[in-house]
Structure formats: C-alpha cells, structure tokens
N, C-alpha and C positions, 0 to 999 in steps of 0.2 A: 574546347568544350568537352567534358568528360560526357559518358554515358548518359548519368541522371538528366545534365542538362538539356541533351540532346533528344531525350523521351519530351522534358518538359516543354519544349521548344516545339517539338512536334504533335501533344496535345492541343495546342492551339487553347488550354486551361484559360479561362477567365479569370481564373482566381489568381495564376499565379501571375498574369499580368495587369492585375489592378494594382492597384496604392495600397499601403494600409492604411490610409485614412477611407477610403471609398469603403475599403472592403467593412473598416467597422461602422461607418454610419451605416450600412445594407444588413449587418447583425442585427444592429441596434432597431431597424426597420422592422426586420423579420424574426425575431429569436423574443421570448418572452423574456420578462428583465428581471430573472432570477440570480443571472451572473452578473448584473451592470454591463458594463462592457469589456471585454479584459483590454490592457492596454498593449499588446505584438501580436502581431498575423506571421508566425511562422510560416513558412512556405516549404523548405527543404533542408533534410539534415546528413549530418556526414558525420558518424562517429560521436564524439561528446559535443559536438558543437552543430548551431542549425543557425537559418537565416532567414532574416523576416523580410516582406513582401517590399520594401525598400533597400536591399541587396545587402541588410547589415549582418555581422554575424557576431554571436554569442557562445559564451560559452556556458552549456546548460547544465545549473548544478540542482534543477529539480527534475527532472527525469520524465517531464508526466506525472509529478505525485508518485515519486519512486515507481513509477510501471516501465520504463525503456531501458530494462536492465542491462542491454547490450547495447545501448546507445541505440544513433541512427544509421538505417541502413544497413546491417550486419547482414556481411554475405551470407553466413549461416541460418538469419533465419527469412531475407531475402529467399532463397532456394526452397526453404522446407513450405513456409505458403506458396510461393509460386507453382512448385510441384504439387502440393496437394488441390492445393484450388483447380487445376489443369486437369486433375483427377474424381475429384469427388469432392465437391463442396457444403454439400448436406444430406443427412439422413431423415433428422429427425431422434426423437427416441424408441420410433418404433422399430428400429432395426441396429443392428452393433457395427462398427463401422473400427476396426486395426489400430487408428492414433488414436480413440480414446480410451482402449482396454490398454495400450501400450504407456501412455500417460498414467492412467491410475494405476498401474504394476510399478511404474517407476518411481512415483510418489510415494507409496508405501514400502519400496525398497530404501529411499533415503530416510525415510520417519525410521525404518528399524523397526516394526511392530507391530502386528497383523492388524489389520483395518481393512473398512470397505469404506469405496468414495462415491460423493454424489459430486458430478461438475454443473457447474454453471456457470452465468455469461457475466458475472461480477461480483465485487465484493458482501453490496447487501444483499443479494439473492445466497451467498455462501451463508450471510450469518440468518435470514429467513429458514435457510432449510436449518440448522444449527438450534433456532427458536425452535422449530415442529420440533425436533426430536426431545429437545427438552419438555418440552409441553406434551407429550407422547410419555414421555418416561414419568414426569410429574403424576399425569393421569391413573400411568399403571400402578401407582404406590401409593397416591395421594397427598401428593405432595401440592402445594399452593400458590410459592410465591418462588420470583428470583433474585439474586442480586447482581448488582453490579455496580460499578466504581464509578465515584464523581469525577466529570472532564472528559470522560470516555468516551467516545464515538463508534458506532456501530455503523450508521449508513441511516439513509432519509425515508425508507419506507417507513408502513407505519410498525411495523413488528421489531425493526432495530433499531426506528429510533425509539419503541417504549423501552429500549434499555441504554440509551445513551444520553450519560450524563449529564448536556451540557442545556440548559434551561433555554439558551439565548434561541434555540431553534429545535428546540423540543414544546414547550410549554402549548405553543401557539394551536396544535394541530390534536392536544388531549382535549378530553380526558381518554386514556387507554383505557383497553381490555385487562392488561395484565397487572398483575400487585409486583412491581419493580422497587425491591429498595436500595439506595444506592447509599455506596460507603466510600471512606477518605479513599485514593489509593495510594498501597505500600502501606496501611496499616494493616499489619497481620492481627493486633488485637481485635479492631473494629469488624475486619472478614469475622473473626472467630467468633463474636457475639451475635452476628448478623446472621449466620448461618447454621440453621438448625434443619432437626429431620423433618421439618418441613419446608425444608426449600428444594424445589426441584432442580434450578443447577444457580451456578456462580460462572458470570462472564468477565473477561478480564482482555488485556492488551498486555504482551508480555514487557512492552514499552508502547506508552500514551502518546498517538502522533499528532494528531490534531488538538492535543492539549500542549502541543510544545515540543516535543521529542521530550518528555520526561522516563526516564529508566527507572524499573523497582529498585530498591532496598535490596541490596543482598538478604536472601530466606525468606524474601515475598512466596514468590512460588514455591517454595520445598512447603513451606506453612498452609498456604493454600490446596496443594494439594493433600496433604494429612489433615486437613480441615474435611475437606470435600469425600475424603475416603473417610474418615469418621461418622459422619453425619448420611451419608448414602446421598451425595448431591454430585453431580455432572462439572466436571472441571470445563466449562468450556473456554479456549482460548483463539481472539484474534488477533490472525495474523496476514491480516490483508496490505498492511504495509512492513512489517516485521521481517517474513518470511523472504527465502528464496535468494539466500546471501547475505542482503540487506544488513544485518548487524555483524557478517563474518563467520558465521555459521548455516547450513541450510535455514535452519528456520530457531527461533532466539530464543522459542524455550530450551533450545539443548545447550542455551547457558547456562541452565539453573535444572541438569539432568533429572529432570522429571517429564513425565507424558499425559497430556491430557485425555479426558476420554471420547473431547470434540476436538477438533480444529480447523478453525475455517482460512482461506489463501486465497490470492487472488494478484491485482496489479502487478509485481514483477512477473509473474508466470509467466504472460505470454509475452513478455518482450513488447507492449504495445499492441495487441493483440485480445479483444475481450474474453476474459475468461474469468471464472470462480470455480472454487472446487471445497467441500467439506469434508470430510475425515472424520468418520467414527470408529475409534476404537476399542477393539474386544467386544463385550455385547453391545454400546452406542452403537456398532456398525451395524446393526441387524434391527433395531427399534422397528425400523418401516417396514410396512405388508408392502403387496403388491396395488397400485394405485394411490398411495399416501402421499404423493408428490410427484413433481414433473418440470419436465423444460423442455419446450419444442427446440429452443437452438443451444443449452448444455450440452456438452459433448461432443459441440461442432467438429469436423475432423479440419477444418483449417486452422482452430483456434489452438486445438490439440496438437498439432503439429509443428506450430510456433511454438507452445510452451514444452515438447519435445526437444525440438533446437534450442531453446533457451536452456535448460537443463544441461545438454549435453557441451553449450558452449562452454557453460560455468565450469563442468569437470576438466572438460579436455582443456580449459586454457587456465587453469588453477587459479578463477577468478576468485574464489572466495578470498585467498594465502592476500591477491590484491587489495580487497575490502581490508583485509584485517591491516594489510602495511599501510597503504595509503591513507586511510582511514585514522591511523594513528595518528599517523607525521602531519594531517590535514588537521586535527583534533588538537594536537599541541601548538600550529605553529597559528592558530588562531586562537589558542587560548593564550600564547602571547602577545598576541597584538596590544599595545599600551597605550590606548585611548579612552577617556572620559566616558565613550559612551555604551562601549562594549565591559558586560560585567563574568562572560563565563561563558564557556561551551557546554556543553551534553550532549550524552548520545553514543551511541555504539555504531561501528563500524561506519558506513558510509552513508548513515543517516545522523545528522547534527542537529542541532540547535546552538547559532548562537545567541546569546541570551545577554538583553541589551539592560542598561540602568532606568530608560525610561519607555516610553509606546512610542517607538519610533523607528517601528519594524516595519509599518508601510513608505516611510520615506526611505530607510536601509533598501529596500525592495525596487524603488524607484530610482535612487542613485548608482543601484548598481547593474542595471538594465540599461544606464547609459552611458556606462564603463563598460559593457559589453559581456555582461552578467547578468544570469538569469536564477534568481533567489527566488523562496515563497514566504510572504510575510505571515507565518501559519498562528500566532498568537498577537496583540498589540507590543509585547515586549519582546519576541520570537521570533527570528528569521531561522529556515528551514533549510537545510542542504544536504539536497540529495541526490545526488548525482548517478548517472550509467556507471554499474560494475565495471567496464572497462576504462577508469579515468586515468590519466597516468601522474605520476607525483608531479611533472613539470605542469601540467595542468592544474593541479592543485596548488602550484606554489603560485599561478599567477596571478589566482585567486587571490591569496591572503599579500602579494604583493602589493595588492589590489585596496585594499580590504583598506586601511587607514583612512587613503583618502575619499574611499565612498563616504565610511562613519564622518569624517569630518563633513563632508557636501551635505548628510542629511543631517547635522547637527544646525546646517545654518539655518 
C-alpha cells in the first residue's frame, strides 16, 4: 500500500468506499440536473492515469477539460498547496499576500510585455472582468457594440455568455444587455466588415475548444489584430483552454506573434486548482479606478501557489519541447488510423480533435472509457483529447493502439 492509499484507508472517506453506482444515484439525489449524471466517480490518481470508485483505472486523455496540466498528484504541486495551505490560506483582497504578486510578475514575464493582472477563481469570472474593461474602454470613446465569432464559447454567466456564440445554450437565458454581433471564425474578411470605430472590442479563441478544437487560418490573427489597431477596438483574446503550454507554446497566440491588448487564462494554471487571471496590456492594464471590480477569494494564495508550481514545473521539466513532440507523433499516428469512421485530427499540441465521419462522438466516448480511456465527446462529430502535459509517447501510443477497435465497437 503506497502512501496515497494508506491516507485513504485511514480517512475512513465514504466516498471512496462507496460503489460508483451508489455514489451516482446520491448525485443524481442531491445535485440539480444541469450535468445528467456523468458516467465515472473517479476516486484517485497517479500521474496520467486515475481510478474510479470500482478499483478500475484509466488512462486520462482529458485532463479535467485541459486543467491537470501535471497530471495527478505531482509532487511539485502536491508540496507547494500543502505548504501554503499550512501557512496562510486566505487573505482576501484587502491585504497583499507574496504568491499572488509572485504569480502575476511571472505571468507577465512569460507574455513578454508590460501588463497589469486581475486574478480570479476561473475562467468566466477572467473573461467578466475582460467584458468590464471593454465596456469601460467602449464608454470612454463611445464606442457601442462587440463582436465575436460564431461557436465560440466564453463561460455561462450571463456577461460571457452574451458573447458566446453557440445558440443551443445562449438563446434560452436573452434577451442581453449588450449589442453582440457574431462573425464566421477564421474569416478575416467578415471580422474586417464587422468591425468598425464603433466597436468597442473584438473577442476571439486563438483555437475554438468547445466548438471542436477548431485552429484559425494561418493570418486570422496577424489580420485581426491590424483590424483592431486600425479601427481603435480591444483585441481581446481567450485563452482559458489555449493557454499555459497546451498548444506547445505558453500561450497560442505566440503562434501567430502578435499581442493582445486583453488576455484572459485560466484551467491549466493551477494544475487543478481554481484560478482565472486577466491581463491588460499597455493602457487596457490601467482602464480600472480603484473599486471598479473585485474578488473575495481571486488571488487566493493556495490557488497562486499551485499555479506557481505548475509554471515552474513546465520550465524546469521542458514540458512544453514534450507537448510539441508528443503532441505530434499523437496527432499523426491518429490521423492514420484507417477506419470508416474516423475522418481527420486537428488541433495543436496536446490538445486534439479527432473528427469523426458521423455524430458518433458520444458512443467514441463510451467505448473508450471501457477500453480504459477517458476521452470528451466535445461536439456530435468531435472527440477531444486532452491530456496532462506530462503524457509520455508510450502512453500515447496505447491510445491509438487502442483507437481502431474502440471506433469499430461504437460503430456497431
């Protein structure tokens, strides 16, 4: 019995010795039924792989929705909460607390660019505060309206999702406050007509995750942003799944070497750990007075701490160089798999899509969770794969070893 075990043995946890069927009909009892019910009760994990409440184990190629950049359990950032938490677990905002002034000096030392940050405790509170400042900056000029790109997804409040594309869970909860107009994405003509000195900013995904893992157009962004400097409009870009390795770069606009003048982060930061963080740069970073915004628990210093150790694992253990290799050799060796039902990958670095011939990405999802693969069926014709930065190529190969005869089982 290693360590882990022997903490959880000596919790006496209910959870982790219930069933997963108990455990999900007592969800299903207690939880509102916004999620249905998911179908695995993980319990504990180890590295790229975790195991659910009936002793099975997986190998996990969705991460938490790209957030466990280090997989499970990393000693690294195991130590940095443990220590902080043991120390000082909250502030508040009304006092400055070492790991989150330490966090936002290191983030604007990897962006390259002088900027000021606001943190927060996830991704749509990142792109809410991202909305103020545009609506802030729109104000001061007179500007009216925003755009943004069909399929796109910002987050479910109501401020990100009036700028998120996708009808099927927007529609329902308008009419908004704001005048949102939304364009194809990767057409650089369409941004260009759409965006006039009356638009106060332009939101975009430097790659659409929730629409697929779709990637721009080589010159999406070079164009977007000479649009946006033309016109006096806010380039703001998310990168709540993008960011933080993810494509093989810190963060995936510095594919397409231009800088926004927003940027919002979040899920890989803290390794599993909540956190959001914005980034305005040059004058976006000063829009706000003092009292224009807030978060009691932003800039928690456990949360900062995690995304401290996640940061310094990625240098010190040149996880990115791994994104970029693995990433590849995982991206070819499923864009040959030669089956009827698999039509094509996409995607950059250790975030995929593969991309099926018909809607048959929640059986893909289901068959390979009982191969011992844990996929997300993120469109009808889309399975997602996104795995812990730390995955190793034999781990990836056993995947797409894998891979044929899952596609076969959900074809039947």
């Amino acid at each position: 019995m290693n360590g882990l075990d022997e903490a959880v043995a000596a919790s006496g946890s209910d959870v982790i010795s219930a069933s997963a069927g108990s455990l999900r009909e007592r969800f299903e009892a207690a939880f509102m039924p916004n999620y249905g019910v998911p179908p695995l009760v993980p319990v504990r994990g180890e590295g790229c792989h975790v195991w659910d409440a009936d002793g099975r184990r997986y190998l996990d190629l969705i991460a938490g929705i790209a957030v466990s950049s280090l997989g499970h359990g990393h000693p690294a950032l195991v130590e940095a909460v443990s220590r902080q938490v043991a120390t000082l677990a909250h502030t508040s905002n009304l006092f400055v607390n070492e790991p989150e002034v330490l966090l936002a000096e290191r983030l604007l030392g990897l962006l390259k660019a002088p900027g000021r940050v606001f943190l927060a405790n996830s991704g749509t509170e990142a792109n809410e505060c991202a909305l103020k400042l545009a609506i802030k900056h729109g104000t001061a000029t007179g500007r009216t309206y925003f755009v943004a790109a069909e399929n796109g997804f910002h987050g479910r409040t109501l401020g990100a999702l009036s700028l998120t594309g996708k009808p099927s869970i927007r529609d329902q909860f308008g009419p908004f406050p704001l005048d949102v107009r939304f364009v194809p994405y990767g057409d650089a003509d369409a941004l260009r007509q759409a965006v006039t000195e009356d638009c106060a900013a332009v939101f975009l995904e430097p790659t659409q995750g929730e629409a697929g893992v779709v990637p721009p157009p080589a010159g999406y962004f070079a164009a977007a942003r000479e649009i946006c400097d033309a016109t006096g409009a806010l380039l703001v870009l998310d990168e709540i799944q993008s960011a933080i390795g993810r494509t093989g770069h810190w963060f995936a606009h510095q594919h397409d070497g231009i800088t926004p003048d927003v940027l919002t982060l979040a899920k890989g930061l803290g390794g599993g750990m909540p956190i959001g963080a914005c980034v305005g740069f040059g004058e976006s970073g000063t829009i706000f007075a003092k009292g224009d915004h807030g978060s009691t628990f932003g800039g928690n210093p456990v949360s900062s701490a995690a995304a401290l150790a996640v940061l310094d694992t990625i240098e010190r253990d040149g996880l990115l160089e791994n994104v970029r290799t693995v990433g590849a050799r995982l991206a070819a060796a499923v864009d040959a798999v030669d089956h009827p039902l698999l039509a094509r990958v996409r995607g950059r670095g250790l975030w995929l899509a593969a991309v099926l011939t018909t809607d048959a990405a929640a059986a893909v999802q289901a068959e390979a969770q009982r191969a011992g693969f844990l996929v997300n069926a993120v469109q009808p014709d889309a399975v997602r794969i996104a795995p812990p930065l730390v995955i190793t190529a034999e781990q990836a190969d056993s995947f797409v070893a894998a891979l044929p005869g899952i596609l076969t089982e959900a074809s039947a």
